[in-house]
N, C-alpha and C positions, 0 to 999 in steps of 0.2 A: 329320491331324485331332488338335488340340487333346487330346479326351476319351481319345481310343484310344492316346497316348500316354500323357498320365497312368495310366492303366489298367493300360496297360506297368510302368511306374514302382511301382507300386503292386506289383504281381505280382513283378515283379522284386526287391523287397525283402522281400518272404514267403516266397517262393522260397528267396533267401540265407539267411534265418532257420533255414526248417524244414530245409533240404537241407545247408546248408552249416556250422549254428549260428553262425553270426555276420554280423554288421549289413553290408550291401550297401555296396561304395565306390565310388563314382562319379566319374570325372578328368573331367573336361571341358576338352580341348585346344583355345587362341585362335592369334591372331596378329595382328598390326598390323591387316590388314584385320578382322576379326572382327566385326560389327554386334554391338554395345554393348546393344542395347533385345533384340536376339536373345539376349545371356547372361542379361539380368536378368530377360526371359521365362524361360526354363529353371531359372533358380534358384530362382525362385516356384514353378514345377510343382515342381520335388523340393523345397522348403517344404510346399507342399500335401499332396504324397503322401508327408510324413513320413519321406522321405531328406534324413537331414541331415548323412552322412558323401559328403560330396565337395571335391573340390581343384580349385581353377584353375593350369592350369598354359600357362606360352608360353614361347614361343623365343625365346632371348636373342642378341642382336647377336654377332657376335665380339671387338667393343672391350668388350660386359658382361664376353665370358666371361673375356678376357683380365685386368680389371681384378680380377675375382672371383679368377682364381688370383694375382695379386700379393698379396691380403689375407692 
């Protein structure tokens, strides 16, 4: 449910605030198959509920990784 996840989201960053003293970070891990309209849904909820510290992060080929340690 849409509401009771944001809700999450929301609590979850208050949470980190008061408990933790510092702003909530959120990774959000894709991958080739990933539904596209599913990340940009989620990006919006944590837009909405004022989490604006998070990363997108994927898995990279073995020819990326390769090529990345040649640089």
């Amino acid at each position: 449910d849409r509401e009771k996840f944001k809700k999450l989201l929301i609590d979850l960053r208050l949470s980190s605030k008061s408990n933790v003293g510092k702003a909530l970070r959120i990774v959000v891990k894709g991958d080739r198959e990933a539904d596209l309209g599913a990340i940009q849904e989620l990006m919006d909820m944590l837009k909405e509920t004022k989490n604006t510290r998070f990363a997108l992060v994927t898995d990279m080929e073995s020819g990326d990784k390769k090529e990345l340690e040649q640089k």
